[in-house]
N, C-alpha and C positions, 0 to 999 in steps of 0.2 A: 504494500500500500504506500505510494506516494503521500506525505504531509509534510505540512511546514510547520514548525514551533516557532514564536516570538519570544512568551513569555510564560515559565513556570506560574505555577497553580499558585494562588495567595488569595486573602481575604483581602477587602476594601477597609481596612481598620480605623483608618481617618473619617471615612465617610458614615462608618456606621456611629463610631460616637459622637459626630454633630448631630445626627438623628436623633440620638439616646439625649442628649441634651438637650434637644430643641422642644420634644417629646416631653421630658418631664417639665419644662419650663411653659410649653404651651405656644413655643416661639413658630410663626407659619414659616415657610423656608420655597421659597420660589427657586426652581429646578431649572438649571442652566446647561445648555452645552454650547454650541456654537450660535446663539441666541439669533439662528436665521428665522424664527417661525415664529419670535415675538410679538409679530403681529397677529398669530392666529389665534383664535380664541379672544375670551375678555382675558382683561389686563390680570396676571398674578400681583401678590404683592408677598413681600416675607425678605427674610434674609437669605442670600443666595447662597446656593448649595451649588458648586461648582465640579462639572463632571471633565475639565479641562486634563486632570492628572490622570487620570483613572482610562487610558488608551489604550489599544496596541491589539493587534489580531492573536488570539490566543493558539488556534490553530484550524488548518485550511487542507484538510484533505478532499482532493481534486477527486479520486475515484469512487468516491462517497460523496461527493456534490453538495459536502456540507464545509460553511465557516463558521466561525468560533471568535467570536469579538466584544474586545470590551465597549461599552454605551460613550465612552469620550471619542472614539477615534471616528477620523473623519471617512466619512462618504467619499473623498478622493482616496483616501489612503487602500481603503477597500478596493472599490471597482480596480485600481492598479493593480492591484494585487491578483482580483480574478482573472484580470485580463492577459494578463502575461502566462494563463493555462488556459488563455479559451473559454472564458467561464462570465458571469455575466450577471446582477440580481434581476432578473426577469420584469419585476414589474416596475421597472424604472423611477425609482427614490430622486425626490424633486431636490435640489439642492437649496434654494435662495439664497446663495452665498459660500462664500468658500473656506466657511467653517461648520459646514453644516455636519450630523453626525450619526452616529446609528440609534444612539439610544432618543434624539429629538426623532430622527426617521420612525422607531418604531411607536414612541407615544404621542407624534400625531396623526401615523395611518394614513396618510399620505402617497398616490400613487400617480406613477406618469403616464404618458399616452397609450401603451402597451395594459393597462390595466383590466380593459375590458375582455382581453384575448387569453392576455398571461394569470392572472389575478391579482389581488391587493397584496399589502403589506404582511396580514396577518396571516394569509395564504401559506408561506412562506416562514413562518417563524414555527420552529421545531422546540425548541425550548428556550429559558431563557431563567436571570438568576436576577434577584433583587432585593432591596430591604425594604421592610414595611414600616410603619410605624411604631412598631416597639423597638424599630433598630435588629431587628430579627433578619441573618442573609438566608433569604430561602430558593429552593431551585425546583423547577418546575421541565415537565417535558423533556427531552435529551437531543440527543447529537446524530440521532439516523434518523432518517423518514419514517422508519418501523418502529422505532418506542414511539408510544400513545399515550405513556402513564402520566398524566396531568395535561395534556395536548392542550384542553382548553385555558385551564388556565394563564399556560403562557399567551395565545391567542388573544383573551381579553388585555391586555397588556396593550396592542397593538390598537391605537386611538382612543386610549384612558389618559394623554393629555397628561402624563403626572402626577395625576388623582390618585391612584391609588399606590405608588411606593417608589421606590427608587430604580429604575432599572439599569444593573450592573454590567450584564455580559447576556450577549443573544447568540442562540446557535439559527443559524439560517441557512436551508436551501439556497442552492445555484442549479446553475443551467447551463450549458454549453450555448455559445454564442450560435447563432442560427446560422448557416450555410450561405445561405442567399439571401440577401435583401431586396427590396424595390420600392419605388414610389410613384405613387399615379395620381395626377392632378387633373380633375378635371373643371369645369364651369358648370355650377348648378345652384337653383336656388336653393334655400333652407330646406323645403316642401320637397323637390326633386333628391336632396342629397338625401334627407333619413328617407325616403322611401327606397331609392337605389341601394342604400348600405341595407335597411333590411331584406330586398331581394336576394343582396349577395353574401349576406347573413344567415341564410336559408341553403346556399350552396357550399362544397366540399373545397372551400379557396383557404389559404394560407393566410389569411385577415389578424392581422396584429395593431395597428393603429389605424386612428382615423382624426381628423382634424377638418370641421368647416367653418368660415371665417369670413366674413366680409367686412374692410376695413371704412368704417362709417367718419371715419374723421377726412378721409378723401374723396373728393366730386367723381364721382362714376366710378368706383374702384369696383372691381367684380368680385361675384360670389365664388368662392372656390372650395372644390371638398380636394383636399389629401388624402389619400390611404395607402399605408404603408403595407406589405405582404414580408414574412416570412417564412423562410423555412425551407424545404429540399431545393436545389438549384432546378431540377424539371417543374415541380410543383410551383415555384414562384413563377419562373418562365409560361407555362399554362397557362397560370394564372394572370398574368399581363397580359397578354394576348387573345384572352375571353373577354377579360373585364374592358376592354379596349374597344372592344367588338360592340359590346353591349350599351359604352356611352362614350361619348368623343370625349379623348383626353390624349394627354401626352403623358411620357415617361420620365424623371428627374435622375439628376444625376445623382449618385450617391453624394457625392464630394459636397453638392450642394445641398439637397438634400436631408442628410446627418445631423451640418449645424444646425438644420430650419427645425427639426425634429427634438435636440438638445435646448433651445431657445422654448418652444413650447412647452418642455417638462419646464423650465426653471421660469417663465414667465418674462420671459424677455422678449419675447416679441413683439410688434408696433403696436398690437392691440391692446396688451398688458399696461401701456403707459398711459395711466389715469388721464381721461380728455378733460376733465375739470375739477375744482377743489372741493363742490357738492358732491359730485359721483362716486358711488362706495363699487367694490367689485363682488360679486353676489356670485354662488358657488351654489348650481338646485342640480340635485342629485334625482334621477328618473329614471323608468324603465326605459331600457333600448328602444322600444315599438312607441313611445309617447311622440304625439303628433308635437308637429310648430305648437306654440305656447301663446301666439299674439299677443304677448309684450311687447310695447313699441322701444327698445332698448337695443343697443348692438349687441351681437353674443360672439360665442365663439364656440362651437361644440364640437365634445370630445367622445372618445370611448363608445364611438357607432349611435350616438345619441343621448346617452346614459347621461355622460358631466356635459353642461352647458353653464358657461360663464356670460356674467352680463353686466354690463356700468348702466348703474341708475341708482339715483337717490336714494337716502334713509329712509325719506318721506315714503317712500313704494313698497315698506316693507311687507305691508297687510297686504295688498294688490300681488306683491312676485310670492309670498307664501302661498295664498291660496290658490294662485294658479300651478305651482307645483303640487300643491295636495290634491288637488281635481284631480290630477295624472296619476296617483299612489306615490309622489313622490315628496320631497323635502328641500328647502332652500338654507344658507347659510349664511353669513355676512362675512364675508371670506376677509375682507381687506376693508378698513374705512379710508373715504377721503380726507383731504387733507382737513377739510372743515368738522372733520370727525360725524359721528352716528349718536348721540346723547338720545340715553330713553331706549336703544335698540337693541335688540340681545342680538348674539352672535350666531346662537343657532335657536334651532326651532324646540318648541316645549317637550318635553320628554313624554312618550303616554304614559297611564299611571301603572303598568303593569312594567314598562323598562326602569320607571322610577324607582320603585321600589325595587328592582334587583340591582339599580345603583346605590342607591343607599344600604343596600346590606353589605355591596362589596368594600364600601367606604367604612364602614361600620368593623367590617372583619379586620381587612389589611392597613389603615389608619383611624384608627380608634378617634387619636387628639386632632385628626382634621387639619394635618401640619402642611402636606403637602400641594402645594401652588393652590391654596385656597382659592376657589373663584373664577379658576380656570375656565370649568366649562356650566 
């Protein structure tokens, strides 16, 4: 068996007795790593618990398609690392900066354009080790695909936002990097492009991303759907050559391509740049098959229909939620503008039956309510 060792087996002994302290004292403790994501969610408050030291890939065996990493190290440090075996984290972890890291990766659940093909975050995590609030390091799940033993527990871990404990070290699935790539751009409206992507949603294609986007800050700028294919070099070749058939588009070059596809996970694209200091970016999470929405707002949609992003006011909060829940779906106040959202929550209410299995988990694994109070 091929592995790589970084760092021998040790406890986090620093970090567990600012817990133990904070704990008895009743002190909240806002959870830091690369503090790319402090925009998401409501604001923490506490004294920060910093996961800056606490780094370094524990170990990476390639022929077991599993890594082993501690919660400080970054999201660059990683992917390099996969990369140099051919390896890959599948559902493409958004970066927002270039200290971003695994353990903010896995407790904000957070996924990139490949999301809807490959899976989420939580998909993905095998086990995974933390401290709760008694300052207790406890471990959950393991290090192959085939241990099951506490599976979900590590799993809830994954978009708990820091609510419920410290996460120290995660064991995660990889992938092998996909054979063939491609990209097909064609010109369609909103209406034209989910209905095309669920035709081809229905057929046996290689469909791994999808992006449609029409850029409303320029005079005539056209509607465009992306979708990306991977997988067997015949299979994607096929697969171009159908989908090509079926609606006028062209083929992209990878080289170009790539970065346009990197820029979408990390939010850098023209659209991403707030059109004015009222405008919040709003984050509605829907089935794939949910029609256009008729909000009159730009969007940008991702994941064959599912994520659709949109700039429009605080003021539209009641208007863009319940046109997400008419679909069975849910909206989120991803980003505020610069004039800030006062009065609006970030996300949507909890029903009363997820509420209550949040508050027992909070209940269990932080008793004194120390951790990023207020979070979510």
């Amino acid at each position: 068996m091929s592995a790589m060792i970084s760092h021998v087996a040790e406890e986090p002994v620093q970090l567990i007795e600012q817990i133990r302290a904070a704990s008895g004292a009743g002190t909240p403790l806002r959870i830091v790593g690369g503090d790319t994501k402090r925009f998401y969610g409501e604001p923490a408050q506490g004294e920060v618990l910093s996961m800056a030291a606490w780094a370094g890939i524990v170990s990476h065996e390639p022929t077991e398609l599993v890594i082993t990493v501690r919660a400080g190290t970054s999201l660059a440090e990683v992917e390099a690392a996969l990369a140099e075996k051919g390896q890959c984290l599948a559902f493409e972890p958004p970066h927002f900066g270039e200290g971003s890291t695994v353990g903010g990766m896995v407790a904000a659940g957070l996924s990139g354009p490949a999301r809807a093909s490959a899976g989420g975050v939580r998909d993905f995590v095998l086990g995974c080790r933390f401290i709760n609030g008694r300052g207790e390091l406890l471990t959950f799940g393991g290090q192959v695909m085939k241990n099951v033993a506490g599976y979900d527990v590590s799993r809830i871990m994954a978009g708990s936002m820091g609510t419920l404990g410290l996460i120290t070290e995660v064991s995660l699935k990889v992938l092998p990097v996909a054979p063939a790539e491609a990209t097909l751009v064609f010109t369609l409206s909103q209406h034209d492009a989910l209905e095309q992507l669920h035709r081809w949603g229905g057929q046996p294609l290689p469909l791994n991303a999808s992006c449609w986007v029409r850029d409303d800050t320029q005079a005539n700028s056209p509607e465009l759907l992306f979708v990306r294919l991977r997988g067997a070099v015949a299979a994607v070749e096929a697969a171009c050559e159908r989908m090509l058939r079926e609606a006028a588009g062209e083929r992209m070059h990878n080289t170009q391509a790539a970065p346009d596809w990197a820029d979408c996970r990390d939010h850098r694209l023209p659209y991403f740049e707030a059109p004015s200091p009222e405008l919040c970016l709003w984050r509605l999470s829907v089935p794939q098959t949910a029609p256009t929405l008729g909000l009159p707002h730009a969007q940008l949609i991702e994941w064959h229909g599912a994520q659709r992003w949109m700039w429009a006011p605080a003021s539209d909060a009641a208007r863009i939620r319940a046109a997400a829940a008419a679909v069975n779906g849910h909206a989120s106040l991803f980003r505020t503008g610069a004039n800030g959202a006062t009065g609006v929550p970030r996300f949507d209410q909890q029903s009363p039956a997820i509420a209550t299995i949040t508050q027992r988990l909070r209940a269990e694994f932080d008793p004194a309510g120390i951790f990023n109070p207020g979070r979510t």
